[in-house]
DSSP file (Angstrom, degrees, kcal/mol; ACC not computed):
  #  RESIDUE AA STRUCTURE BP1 BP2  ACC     N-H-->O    O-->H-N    N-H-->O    O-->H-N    TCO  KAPPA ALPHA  PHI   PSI    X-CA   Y-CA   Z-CA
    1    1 A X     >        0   0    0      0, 0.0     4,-1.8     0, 0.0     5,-0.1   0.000 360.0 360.0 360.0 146.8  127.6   78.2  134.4
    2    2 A X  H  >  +     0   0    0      1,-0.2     4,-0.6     2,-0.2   118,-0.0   0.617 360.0  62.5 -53.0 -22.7  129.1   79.6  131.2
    3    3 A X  H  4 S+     0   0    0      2,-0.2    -1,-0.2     1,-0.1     4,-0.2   0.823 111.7  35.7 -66.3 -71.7  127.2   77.4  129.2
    4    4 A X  H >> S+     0   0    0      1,-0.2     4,-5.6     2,-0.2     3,-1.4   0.933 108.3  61.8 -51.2 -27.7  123.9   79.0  130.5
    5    5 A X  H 3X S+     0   0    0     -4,-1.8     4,-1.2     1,-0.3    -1,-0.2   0.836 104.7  48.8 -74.0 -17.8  125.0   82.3  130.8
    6    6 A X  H 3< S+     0   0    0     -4,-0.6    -1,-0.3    -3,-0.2    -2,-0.2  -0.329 108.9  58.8 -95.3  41.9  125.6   82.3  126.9
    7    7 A X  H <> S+     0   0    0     -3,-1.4     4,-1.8    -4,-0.2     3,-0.3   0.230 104.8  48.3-140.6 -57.1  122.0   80.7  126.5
    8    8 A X  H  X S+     0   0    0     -4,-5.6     4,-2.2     1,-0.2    -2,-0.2   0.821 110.5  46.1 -85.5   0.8  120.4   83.3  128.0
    9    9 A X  H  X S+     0   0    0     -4,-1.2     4,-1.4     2,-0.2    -1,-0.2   0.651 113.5  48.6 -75.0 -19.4  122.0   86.1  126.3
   10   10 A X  H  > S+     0   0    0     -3,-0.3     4,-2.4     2,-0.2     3,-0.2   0.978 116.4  46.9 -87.5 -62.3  121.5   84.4  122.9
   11   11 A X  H  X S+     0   0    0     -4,-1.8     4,-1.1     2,-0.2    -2,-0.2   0.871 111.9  51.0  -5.5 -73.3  117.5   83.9  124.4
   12   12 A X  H >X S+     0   0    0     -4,-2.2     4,-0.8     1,-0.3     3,-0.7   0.866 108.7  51.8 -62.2 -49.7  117.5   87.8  125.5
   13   13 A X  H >X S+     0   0    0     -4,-1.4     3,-1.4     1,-0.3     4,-0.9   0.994 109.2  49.2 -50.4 -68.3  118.8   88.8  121.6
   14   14 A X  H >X S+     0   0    0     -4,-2.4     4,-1.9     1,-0.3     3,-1.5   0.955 114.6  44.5 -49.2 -39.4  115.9   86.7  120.1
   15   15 A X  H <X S+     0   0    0     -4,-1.1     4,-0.8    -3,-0.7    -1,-0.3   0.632 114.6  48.7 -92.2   4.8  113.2   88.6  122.7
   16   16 A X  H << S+     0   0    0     -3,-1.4    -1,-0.3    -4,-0.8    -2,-0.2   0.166 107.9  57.2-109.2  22.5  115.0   92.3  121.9
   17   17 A X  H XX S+     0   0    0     -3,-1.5     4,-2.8    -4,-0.9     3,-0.8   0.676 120.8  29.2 -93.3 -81.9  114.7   91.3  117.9
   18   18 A X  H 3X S+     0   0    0     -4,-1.9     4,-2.5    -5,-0.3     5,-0.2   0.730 121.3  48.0 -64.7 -28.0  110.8   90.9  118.5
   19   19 A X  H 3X S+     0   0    0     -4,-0.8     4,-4.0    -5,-0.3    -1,-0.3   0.971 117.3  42.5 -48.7 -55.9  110.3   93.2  121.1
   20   20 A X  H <> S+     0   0    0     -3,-0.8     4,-1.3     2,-0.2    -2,-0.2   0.889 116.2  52.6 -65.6 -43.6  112.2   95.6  119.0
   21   21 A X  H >< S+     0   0    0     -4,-2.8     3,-1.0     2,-0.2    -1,-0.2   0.988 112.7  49.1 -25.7 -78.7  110.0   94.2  115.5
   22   22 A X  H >< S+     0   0    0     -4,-2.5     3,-1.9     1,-0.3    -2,-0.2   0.878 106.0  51.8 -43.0 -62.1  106.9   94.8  117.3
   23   23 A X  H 3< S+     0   0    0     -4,-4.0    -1,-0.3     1,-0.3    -2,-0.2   0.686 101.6  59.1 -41.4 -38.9  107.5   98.1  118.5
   24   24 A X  T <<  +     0   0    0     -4,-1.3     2,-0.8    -3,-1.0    -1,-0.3   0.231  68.4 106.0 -71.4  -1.1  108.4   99.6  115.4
   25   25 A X  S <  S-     0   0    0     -3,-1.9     2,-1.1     1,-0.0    -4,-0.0  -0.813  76.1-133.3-108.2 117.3  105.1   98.8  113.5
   26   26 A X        -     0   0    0     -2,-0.8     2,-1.2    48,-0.0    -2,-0.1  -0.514  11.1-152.0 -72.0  94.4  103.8  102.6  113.6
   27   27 A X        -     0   0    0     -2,-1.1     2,-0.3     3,-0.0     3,-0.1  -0.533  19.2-176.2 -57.6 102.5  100.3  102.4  114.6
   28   28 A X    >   -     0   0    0     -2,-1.2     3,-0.6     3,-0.2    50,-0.1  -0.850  32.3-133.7-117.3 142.1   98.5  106.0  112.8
   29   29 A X  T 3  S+     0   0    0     -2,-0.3    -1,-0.1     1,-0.2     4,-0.1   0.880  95.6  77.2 -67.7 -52.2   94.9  106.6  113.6
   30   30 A X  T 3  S+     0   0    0      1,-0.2     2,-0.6    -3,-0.1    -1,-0.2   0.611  80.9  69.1 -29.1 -27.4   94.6  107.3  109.7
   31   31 A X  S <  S-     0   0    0     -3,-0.6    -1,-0.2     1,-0.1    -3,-0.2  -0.712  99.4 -98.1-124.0  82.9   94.7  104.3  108.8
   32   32 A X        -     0   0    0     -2,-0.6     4,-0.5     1,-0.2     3,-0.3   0.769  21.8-142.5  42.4  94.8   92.0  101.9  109.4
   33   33 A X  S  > S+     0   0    0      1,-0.3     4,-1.0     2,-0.2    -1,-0.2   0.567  94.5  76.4 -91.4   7.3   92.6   99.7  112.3
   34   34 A X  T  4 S+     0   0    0      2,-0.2    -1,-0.3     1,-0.2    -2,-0.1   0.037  97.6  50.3 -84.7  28.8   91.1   96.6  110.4
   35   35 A X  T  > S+     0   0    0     -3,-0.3     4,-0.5    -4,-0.1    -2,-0.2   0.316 108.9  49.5-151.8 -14.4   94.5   96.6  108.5
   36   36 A X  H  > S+     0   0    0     -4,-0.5     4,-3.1     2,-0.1     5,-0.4   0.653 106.9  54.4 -72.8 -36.1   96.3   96.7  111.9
   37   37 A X  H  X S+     0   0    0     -4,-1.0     4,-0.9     1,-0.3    -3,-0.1   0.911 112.1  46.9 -60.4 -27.8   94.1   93.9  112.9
   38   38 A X  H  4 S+     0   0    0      2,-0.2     4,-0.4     1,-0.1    -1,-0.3   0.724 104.4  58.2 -89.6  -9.0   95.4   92.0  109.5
   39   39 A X  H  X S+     0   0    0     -4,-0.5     4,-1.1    -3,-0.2    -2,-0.2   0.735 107.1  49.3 -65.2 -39.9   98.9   92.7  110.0
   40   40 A X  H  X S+     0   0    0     -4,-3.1     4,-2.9     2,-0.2     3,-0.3   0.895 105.2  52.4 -70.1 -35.8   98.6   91.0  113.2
   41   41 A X  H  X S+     0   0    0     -4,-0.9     4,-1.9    -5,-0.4     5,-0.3   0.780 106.8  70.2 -64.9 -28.7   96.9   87.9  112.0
   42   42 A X  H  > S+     0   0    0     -4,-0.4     4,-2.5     2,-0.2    -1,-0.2   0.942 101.1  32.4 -44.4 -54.9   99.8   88.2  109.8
   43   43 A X  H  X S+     0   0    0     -4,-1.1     4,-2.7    -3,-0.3    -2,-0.2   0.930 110.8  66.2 -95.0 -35.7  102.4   87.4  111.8
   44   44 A X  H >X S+     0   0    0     -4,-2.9     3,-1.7     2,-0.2     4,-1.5   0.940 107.8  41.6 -31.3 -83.5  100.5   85.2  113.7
   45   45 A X  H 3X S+     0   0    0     -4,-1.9     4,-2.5     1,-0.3     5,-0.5   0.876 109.6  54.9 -26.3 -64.5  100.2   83.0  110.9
   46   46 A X  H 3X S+     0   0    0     -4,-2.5     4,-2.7    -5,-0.3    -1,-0.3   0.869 106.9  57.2 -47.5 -39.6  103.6   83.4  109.8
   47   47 A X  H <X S+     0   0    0     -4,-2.7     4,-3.5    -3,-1.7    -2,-0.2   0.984 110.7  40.2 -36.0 -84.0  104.6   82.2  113.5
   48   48 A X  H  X S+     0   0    0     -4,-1.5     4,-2.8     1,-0.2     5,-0.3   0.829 108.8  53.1 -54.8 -33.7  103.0   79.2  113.5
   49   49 A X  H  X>S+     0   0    0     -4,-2.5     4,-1.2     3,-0.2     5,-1.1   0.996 114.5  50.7 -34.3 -71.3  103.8   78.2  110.0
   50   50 A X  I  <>S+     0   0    0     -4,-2.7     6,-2.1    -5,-0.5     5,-1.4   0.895 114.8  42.3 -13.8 -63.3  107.6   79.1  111.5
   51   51 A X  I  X5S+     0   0    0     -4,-3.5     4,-3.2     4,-0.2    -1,-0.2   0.947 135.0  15.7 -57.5 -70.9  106.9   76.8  114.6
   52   52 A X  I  <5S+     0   0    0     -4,-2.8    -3,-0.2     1,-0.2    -2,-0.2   0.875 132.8  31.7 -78.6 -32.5  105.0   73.7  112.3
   53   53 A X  I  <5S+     0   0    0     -4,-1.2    -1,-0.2    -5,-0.3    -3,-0.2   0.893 133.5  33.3 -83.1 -46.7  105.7   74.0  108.6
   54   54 A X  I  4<S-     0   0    0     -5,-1.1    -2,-0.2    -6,-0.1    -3,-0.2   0.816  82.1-151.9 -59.9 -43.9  108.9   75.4  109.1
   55   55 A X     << +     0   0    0     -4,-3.2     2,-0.6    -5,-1.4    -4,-0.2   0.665  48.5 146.9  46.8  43.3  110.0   73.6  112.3
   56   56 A X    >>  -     0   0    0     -6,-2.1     4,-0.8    -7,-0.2     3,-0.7  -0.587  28.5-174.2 -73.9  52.6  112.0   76.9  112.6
   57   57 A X  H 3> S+     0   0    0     -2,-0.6     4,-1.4     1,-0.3    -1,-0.2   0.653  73.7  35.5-112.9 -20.3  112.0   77.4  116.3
   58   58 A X  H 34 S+     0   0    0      2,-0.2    -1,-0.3     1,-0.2     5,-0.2   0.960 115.2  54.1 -51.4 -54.3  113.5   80.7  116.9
   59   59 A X  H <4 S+     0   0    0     -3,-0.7     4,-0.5     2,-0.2    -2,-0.2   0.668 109.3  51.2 -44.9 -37.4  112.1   82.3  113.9
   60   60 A X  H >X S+     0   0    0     -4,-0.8     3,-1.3     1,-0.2     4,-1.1   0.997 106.9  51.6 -89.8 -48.2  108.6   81.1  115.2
   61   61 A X  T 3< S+     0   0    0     -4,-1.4    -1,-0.2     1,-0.3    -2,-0.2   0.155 110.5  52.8-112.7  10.2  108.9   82.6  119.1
   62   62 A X  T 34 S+     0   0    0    -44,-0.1    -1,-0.3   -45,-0.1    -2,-0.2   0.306 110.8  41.9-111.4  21.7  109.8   85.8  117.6
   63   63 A X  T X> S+     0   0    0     -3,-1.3     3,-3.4    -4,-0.5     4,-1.0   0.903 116.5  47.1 -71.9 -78.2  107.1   86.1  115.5
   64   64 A X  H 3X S+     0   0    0     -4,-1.1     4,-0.6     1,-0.4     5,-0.4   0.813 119.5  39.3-113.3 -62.4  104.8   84.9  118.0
   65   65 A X  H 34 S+     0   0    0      1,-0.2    -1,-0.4    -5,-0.2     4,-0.2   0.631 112.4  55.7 -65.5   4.9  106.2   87.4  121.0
   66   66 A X  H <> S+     0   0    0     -3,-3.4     4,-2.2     2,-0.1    -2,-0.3   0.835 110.2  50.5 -91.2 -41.0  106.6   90.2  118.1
   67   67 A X  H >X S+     0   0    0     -4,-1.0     3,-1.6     1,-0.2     4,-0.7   0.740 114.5  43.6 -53.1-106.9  102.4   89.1  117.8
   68   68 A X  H 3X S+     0   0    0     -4,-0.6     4,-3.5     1,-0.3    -1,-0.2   0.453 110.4  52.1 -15.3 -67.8  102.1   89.6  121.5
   69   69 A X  H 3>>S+     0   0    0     -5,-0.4     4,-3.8    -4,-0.2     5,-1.5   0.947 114.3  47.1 -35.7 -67.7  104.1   92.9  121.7
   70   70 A X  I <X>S+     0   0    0     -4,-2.2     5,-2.0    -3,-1.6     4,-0.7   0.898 116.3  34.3 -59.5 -45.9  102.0   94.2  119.1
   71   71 A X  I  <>S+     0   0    0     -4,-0.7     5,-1.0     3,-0.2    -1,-0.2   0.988 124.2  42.3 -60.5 -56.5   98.3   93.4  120.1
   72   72 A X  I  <5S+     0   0    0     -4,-3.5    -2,-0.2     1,-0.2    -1,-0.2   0.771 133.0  21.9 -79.7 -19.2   98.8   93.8  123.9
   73   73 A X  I  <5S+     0   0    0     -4,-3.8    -3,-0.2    -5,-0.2    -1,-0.2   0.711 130.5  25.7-116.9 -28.3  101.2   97.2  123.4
   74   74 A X  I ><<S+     0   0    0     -5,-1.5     3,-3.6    -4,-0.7    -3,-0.2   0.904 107.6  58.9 -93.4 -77.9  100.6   98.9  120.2
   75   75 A X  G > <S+     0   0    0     -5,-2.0     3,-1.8     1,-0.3     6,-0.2   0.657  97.5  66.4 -41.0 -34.5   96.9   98.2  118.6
   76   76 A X  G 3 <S+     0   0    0     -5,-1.0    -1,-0.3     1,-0.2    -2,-0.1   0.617  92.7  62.2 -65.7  -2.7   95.0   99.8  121.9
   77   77 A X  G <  S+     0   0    0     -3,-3.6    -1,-0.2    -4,-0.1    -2,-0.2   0.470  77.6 104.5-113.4  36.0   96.4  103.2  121.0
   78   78 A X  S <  S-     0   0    0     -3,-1.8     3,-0.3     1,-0.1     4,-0.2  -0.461  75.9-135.3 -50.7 145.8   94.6  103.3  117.8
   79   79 A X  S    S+     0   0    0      1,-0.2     3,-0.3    -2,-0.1    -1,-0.1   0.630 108.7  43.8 -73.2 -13.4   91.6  105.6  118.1
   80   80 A X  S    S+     0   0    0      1,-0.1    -1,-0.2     2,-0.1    -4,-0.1   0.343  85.5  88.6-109.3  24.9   89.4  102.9  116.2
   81   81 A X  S    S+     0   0    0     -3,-0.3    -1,-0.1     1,-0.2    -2,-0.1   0.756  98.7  42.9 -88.1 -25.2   90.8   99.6  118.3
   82   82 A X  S    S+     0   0    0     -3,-0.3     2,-0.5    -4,-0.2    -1,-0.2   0.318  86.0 117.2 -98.5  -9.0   87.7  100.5  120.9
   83   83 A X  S >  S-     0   0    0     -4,-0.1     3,-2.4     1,-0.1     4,-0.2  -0.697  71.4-121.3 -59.0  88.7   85.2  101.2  118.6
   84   84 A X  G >  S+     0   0    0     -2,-0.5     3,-4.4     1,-0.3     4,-0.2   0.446 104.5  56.6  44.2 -94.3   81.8   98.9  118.5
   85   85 A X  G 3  S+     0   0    0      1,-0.3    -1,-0.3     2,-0.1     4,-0.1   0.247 108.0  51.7 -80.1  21.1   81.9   97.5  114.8
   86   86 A X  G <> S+     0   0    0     -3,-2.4     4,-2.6     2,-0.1    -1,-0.3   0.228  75.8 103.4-125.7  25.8   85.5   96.0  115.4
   87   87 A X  H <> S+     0   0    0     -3,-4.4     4,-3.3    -4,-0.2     5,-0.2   0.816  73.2  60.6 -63.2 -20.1   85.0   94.0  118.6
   88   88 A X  H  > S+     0   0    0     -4,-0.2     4,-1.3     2,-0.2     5,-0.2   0.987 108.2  39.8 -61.3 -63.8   84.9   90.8  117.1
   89   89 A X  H >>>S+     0   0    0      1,-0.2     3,-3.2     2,-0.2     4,-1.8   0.991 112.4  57.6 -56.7 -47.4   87.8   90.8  115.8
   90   90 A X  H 3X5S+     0   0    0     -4,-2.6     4,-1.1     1,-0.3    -2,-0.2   0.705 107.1  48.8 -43.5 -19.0   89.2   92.5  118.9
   91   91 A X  H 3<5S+     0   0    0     -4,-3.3     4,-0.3    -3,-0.2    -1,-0.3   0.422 113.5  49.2 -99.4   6.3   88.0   89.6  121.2
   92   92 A X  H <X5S+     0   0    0     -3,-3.2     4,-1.1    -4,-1.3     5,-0.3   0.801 108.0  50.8 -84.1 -32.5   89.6   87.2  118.8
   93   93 A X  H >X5S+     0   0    0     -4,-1.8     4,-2.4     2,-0.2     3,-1.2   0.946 116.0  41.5 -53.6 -61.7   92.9   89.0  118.6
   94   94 A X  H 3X<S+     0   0    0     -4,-1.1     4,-3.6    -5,-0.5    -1,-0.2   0.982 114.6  57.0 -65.4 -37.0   93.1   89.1  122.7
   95   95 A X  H 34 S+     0   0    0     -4,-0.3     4,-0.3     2,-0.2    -1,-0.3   0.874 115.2  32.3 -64.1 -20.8   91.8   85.3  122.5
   96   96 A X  H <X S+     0   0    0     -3,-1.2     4,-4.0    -4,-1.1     5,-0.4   0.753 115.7  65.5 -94.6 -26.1   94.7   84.2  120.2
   97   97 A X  H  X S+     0   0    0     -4,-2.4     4,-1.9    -5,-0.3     5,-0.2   0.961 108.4  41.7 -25.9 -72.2   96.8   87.1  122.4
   98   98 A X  H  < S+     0   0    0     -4,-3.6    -1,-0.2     1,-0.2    -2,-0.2   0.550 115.7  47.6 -71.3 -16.9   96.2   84.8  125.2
   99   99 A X  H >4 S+     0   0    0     -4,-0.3     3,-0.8    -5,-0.2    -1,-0.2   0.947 107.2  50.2 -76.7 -59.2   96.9   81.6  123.5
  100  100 A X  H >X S+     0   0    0     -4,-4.0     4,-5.9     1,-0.2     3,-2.1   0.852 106.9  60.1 -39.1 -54.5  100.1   82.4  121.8
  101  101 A X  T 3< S+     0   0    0     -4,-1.9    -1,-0.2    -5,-0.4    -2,-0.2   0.738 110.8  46.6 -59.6 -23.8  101.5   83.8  125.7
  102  102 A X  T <4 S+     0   0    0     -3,-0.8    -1,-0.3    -5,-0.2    -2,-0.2   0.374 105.1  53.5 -99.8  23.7  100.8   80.3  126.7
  103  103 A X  T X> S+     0   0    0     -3,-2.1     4,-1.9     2,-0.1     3,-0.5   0.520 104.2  64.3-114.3 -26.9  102.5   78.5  123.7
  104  104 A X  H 3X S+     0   0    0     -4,-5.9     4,-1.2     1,-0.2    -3,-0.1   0.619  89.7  56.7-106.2  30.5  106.0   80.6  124.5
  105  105 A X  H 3> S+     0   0    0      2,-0.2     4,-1.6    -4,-0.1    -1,-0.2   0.806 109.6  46.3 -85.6 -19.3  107.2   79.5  127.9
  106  106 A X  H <> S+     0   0    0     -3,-0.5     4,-2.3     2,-0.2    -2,-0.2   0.920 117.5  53.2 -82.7 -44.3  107.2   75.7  126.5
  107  107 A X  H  X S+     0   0    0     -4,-1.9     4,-0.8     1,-0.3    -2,-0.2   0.944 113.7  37.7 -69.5 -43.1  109.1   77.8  123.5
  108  108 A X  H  X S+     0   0    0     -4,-1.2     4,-1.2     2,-0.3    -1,-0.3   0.803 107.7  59.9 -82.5 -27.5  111.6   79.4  125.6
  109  109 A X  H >X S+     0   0    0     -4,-1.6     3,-1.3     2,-0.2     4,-0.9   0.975 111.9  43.9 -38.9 -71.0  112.2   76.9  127.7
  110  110 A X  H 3X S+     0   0    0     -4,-2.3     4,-0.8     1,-0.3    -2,-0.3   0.607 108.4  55.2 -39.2 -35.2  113.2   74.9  124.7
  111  111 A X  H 3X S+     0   0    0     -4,-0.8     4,-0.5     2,-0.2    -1,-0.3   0.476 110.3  41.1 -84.9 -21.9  114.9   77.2  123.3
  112  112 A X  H << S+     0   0    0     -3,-1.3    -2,-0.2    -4,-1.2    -3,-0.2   0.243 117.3  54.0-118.5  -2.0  117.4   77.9  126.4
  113  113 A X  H  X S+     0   0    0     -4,-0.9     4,-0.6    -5,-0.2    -2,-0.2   0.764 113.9  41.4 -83.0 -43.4  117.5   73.9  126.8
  114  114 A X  H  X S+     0   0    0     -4,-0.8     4,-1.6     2,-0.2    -2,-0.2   0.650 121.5  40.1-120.2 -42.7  118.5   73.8  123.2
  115  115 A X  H  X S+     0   0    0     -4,-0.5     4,-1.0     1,-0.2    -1,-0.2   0.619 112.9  52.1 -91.9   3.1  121.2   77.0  123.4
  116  116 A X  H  > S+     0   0    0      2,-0.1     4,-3.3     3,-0.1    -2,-0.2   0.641 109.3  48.9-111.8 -21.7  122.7   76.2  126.7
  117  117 A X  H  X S+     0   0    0     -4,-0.6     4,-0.7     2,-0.2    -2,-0.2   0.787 113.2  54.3 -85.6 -28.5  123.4   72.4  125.2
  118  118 A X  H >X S+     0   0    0     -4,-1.6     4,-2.1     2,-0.2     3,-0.5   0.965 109.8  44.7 -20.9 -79.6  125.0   74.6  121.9
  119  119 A X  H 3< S+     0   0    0     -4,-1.0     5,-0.2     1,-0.3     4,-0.2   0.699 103.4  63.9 -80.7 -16.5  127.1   76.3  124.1
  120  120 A X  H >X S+     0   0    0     -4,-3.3     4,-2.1     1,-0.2     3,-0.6   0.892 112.8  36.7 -48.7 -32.2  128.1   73.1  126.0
  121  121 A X  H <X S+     0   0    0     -4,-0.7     4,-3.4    -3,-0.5    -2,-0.2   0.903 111.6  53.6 -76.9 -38.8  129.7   71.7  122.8
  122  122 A X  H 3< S+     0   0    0     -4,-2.1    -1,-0.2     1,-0.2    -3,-0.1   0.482 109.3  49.2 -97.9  14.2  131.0   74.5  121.6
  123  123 A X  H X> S+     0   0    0     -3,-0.6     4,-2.9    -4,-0.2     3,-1.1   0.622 118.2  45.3 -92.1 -54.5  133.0   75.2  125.3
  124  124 A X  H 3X>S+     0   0    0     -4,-2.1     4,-3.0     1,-0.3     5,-0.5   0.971 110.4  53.1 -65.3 -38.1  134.2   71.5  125.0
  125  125 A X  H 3X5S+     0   0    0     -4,-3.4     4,-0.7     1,-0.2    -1,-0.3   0.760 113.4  45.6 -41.5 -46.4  135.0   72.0  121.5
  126  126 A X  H <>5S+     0   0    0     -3,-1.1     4,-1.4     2,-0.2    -1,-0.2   0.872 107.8  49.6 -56.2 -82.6  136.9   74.7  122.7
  127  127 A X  H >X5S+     0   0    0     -4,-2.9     4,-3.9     2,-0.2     3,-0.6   0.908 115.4  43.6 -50.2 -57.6  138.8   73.4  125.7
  128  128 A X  H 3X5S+     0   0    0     -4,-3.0     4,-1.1     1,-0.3     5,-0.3   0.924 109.4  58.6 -81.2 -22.5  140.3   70.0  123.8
  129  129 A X  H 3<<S+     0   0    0     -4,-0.7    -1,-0.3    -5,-0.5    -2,-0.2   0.962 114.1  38.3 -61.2 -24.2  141.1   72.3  120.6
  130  130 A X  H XX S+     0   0    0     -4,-1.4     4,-2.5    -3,-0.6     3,-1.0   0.838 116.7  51.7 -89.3 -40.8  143.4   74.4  123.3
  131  131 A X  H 3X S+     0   0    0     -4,-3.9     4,-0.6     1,-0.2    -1,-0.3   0.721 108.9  47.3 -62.9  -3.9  144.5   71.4  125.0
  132  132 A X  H 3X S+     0   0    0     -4,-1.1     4,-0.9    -5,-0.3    -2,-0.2   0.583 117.2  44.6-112.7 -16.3  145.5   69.9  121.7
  133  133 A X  H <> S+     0   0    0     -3,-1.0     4,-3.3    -5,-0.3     5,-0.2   0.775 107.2  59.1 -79.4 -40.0  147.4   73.3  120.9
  134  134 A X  H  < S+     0   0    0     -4,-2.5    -2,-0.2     2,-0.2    -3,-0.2   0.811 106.9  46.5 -50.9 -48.3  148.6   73.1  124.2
  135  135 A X  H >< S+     0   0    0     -4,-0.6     3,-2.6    -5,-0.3    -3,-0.2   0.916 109.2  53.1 -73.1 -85.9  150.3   69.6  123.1
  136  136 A X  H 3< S+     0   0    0     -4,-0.9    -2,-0.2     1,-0.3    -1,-0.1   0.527 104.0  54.1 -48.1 -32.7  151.7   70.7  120.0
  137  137 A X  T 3<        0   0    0     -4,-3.3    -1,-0.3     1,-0.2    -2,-0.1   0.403 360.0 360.0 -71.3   3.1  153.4   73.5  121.6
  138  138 A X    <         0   0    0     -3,-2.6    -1,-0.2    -5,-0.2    -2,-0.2   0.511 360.0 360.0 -92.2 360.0  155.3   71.1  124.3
């Protein structure tokens, strides 16, 4: 249906914003990977605020999949990401890693329940304004 097909392209645009977010955050071996490690906790936080303080829900699932993006593809090719004296944070990072990847299928689900019911309206919306042009021209 048309409805849907314009829900999951509006969907696909939110995951090539965060994908695209994530990606872009230069990891350099200079620089201390305990300041990647806060960047991430960054935007974690800033997700969930999104999702609960905000009730923002777009805004929060691509933070939360830009968080993903970043931990699970960028921070391991720091040279210090494997290093001893930061495994605590690293096995908290992969634990919230792991959390977050089960909090966005409920999000996207919602979110493509919530844009495909959009694009119903704004098809019907659609249809009687052209029937109703469609009258005035008779």
């Amino acid at each position: 249906e048309l409805a849907e097909q314009a829900a999951k392209a509006r969907h696909q645009v939110l995951v090539d914003e965060a994908e695209g977010g994530g990606r872009a955050i230069y990891v350099a071996d200079h620089i201390p990977v305990k300041r990647f490690f806060f960047a991430a906790n960054s935007i974690l936080k800033q997700g969930r605020a999104a999702a609960t303080e905000e009730q923002d829900l777009e805004r929060s699932f691509v933070l939360l999949l830009r968080f993903t993006t970043f931990v699970i593809d960028l921070l391991p090719t720091h040279s210090g990401f494997s290093k001893a004296d930061v495994a605590a944070e690293r096995k908290q990072l992969k634990k919230e890693c792991g959390r977050v990847l089960g909090d966005l299928e409920p999000m996207k689900v919602a979110l493509l329940d919530r844009f495909t019911t959009e694009a119903e309206a704004r098809l019907l919306s659609e249809r009687e304004r052209e029937k109703e042009q469609e009258q005035q021209a008779a």
